[in-house]
C-alpha positions in Angstrom: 0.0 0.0 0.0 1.2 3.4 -0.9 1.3 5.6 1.8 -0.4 9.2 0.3 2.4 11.7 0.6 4.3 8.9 -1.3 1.7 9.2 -4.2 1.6 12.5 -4.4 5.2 12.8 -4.6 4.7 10.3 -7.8 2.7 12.4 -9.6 1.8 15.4 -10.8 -0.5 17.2 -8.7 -0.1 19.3 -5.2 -2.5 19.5 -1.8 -2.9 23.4 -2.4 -5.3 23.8 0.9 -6.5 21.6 3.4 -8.7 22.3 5.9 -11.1 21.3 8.5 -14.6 22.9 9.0 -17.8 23.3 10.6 -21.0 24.2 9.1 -23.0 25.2 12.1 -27.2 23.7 11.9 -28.4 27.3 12.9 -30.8 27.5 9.6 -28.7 30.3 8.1 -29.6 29.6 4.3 -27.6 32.9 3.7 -24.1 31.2 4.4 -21.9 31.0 0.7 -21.5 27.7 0.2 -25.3 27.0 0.8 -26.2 28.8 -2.6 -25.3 27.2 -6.1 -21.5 28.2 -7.4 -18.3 27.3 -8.8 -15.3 27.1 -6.9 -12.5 30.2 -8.5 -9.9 27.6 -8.5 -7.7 26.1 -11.9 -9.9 24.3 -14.5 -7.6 21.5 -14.0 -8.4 21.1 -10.2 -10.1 19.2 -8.0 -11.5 19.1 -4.2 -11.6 16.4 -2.2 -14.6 16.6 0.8 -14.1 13.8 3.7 -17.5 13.4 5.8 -16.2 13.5 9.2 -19.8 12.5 10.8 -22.9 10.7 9.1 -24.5 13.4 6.6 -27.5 13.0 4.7 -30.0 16.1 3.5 -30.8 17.0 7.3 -27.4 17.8 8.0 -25.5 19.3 5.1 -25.2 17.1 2.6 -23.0 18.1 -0.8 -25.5 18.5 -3.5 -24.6 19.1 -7.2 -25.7 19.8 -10.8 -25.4 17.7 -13.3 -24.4 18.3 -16.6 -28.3 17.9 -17.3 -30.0 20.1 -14.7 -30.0 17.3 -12.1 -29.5 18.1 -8.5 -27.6 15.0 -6.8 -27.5 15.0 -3.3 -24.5 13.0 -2.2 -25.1 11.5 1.5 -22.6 9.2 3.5 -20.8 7.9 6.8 -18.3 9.4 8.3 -15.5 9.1 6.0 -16.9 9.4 2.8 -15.1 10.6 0.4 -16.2 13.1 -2.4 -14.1 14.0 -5.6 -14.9 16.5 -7.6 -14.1 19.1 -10.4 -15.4 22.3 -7.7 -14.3 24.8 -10.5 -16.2 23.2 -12.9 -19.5 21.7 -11.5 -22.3 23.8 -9.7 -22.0 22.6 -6.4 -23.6 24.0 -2.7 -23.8 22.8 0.5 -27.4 21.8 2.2 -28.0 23.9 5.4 -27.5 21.2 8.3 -31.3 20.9 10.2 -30.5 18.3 12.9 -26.9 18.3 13.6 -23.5 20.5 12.8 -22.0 18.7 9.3 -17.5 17.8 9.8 -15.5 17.3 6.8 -11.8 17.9 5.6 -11.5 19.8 2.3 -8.6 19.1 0.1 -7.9 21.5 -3.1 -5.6 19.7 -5.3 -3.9 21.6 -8.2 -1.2 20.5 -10.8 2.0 21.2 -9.7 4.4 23.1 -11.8 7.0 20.7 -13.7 10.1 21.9 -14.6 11.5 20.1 -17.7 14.6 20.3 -19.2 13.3 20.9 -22.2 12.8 24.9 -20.9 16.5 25.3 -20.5 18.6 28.0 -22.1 15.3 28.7 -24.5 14.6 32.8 -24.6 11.6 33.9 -22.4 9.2 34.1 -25.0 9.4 30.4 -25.3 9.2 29.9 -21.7 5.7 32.3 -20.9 4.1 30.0 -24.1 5.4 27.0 -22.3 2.2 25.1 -20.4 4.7 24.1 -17.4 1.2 21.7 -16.1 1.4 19.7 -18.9 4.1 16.5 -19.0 5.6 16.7 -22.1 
C-alpha cells in the first residue's frame, strides 16, 4: 500500500489547501456555500470533501448539478469521500437541520514541472510554455 504523501510525490498534482470545517445547523440559508456556485480555482483542479460524521439532506449534505440540470445529493458515513471538479461543477452545501456537518477539504492543483526541455530557451518560449502539462 502506498502511503499518500508517497503518491503525491509520484505524480503530478499538489495539496494546495487543506482544511477542517464546521457548518453550524443554525438555519442560516444565507451562508456561501449553501447557494449554487463554482469554486475560482484552476480548471484542471479538484477538491476532495471527507465526511467526518454521518450526513444526509438534514445535515449538510454536498448537493450538485449535473451536466443535465440534475440536482444529486451525495449522502454518506463518516468518512466518505467526495471527488470532484469544484471549478467546474455547480455545487452547494445543504444547510444542516438536525446536527453540525464535519469534513476535511482538500484543493488539489497541478504542480508546476520543470523540464529540461525549458532550458537555455529565450523567455518568450518559456511564458508560451504550459509548465502543467508532462511533455
Amino acid at each position: 500500500i502506498m502511503h499518500c504523501s508517497q503518491l503525491l510525490n509520484e505524480t503530478f498534482v499538489s495539496i494546495e489547501k487543506f482544511e477542517v470545517y464546521k457548518t453550524l445547523a443554525n438555519g442560516d440559508h444565507e451562508k456561501i456555500n449553501s447557494n449554487w456556485h463554482k469554486d475560482g480555482d484552476l480548471l484542471s483542479s479538484f477538491k476532495i470533501l471527507i465526511y467526518l460524521n454521518d450526513v444526509d439532506d438534514n445535515n449538510g449534505a454536498l448537493k450538485l448539478l449535473s451536466y443535465d440540470g440534475n440536482e444529486v445529493s451525495l449522502s454518506g458515513k463518516s468518512g466518505t469521500a467526495i471527488f470532484f471538479r469544484a471549478a467546474k461543477l455547480n455545487h452547494s452545501g445543504s444547510v444542516p437541520k438536525k446536527s453540525d456537518r464535519w469534513c476535511l477539504n482538500y484543493k488539489i492543483y497541478p504542480k508546476i514541472l520543470l523540464s529540461n526541455k525549458i532550458l537555455n530557451k529565450p523567455f518568450n518560449y518559456i511564458r508560451r510554455y504550459n509548465l502543467f502539462l508532462n511533455y
